[in-house]
Every structure is written in C-alpha cells, then in structure tokens.
Steps between C-alpha positions, in 0.01 A plus 500: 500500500622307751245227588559349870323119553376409821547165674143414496521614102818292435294172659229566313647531195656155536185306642308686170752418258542896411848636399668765670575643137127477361412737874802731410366587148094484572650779744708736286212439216171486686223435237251630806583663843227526742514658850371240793481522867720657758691683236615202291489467096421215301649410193377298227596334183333252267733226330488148368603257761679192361463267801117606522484534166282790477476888522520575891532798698828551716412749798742700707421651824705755613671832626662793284731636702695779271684360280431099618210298518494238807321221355293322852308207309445381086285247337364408170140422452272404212234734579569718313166703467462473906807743525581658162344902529352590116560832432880500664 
C-alpha cells in the first residue's frame, strides 16, 4: 500500500512527537477502521507510549484511494474509551 502524508500530517507529526514509521504500520495493520465524515476513514491503534508512558491511542484520518491511503491529519490521545468502538 502506498501511504501518501500530507503537509499538514507531516507538521503534525513533528509538533506531536509521532513517527512517520509508527503512522505507516498503524496503517497497513489497523487494529480498528471506522468510516467518518465526507468520505474519510479513521484508523486506530492502541500502544504503550514511552514518552507518555502509558497505553494511548494513535488516530489517522484519512482517504483510501485504490491502492494508497492519503493520510490529512494524526494524533495520539489517552482517551482511549472516548474513541475506541467495542465490538470492532
């Protein structure tokens, strides 16, 4: 899959301390995939974050396109049962 980052999603992986290699796998591996507004998908993955140290969220927003996924924005959150769908 070819996974395409956006400029807004390349500065806000730096200003949130995200790596571009932690969005690329959350996006080939998608523990949940929700559909959101004006056609866009959501992906989600729990892990432990070491600089937070604690389980977070890291959320993708974004377009399939084929075979490529445009990601427009990501961030990483600690609520966790705010966003996480049971059942998915």
């Amino acid at each position: 899959m070819n996974i395409i980052l956006t400029n807004h999603a390349r500065f806000e992986l730096k200003i949130r301390n995200i790596s571009e290699e932690d969005v690329k796998f959350a996006v080939r591996n998608p523990q949940q995939k929700l559909p959101s507004k004006k056609g866009r998908v959501i992906i989600q993955n729990k892990y432990y974050d070491k600089i937070e140290n604690k389980e977070m969220l890291l959320r993708i927003i974004g377009f399939e396109r084929g075979d490529s996924f445009e990601v427009i924005t990501v961030y990483k959150t600690s609520k966790i049962k705010k966003y996480w769908k049971k059942g998915e």
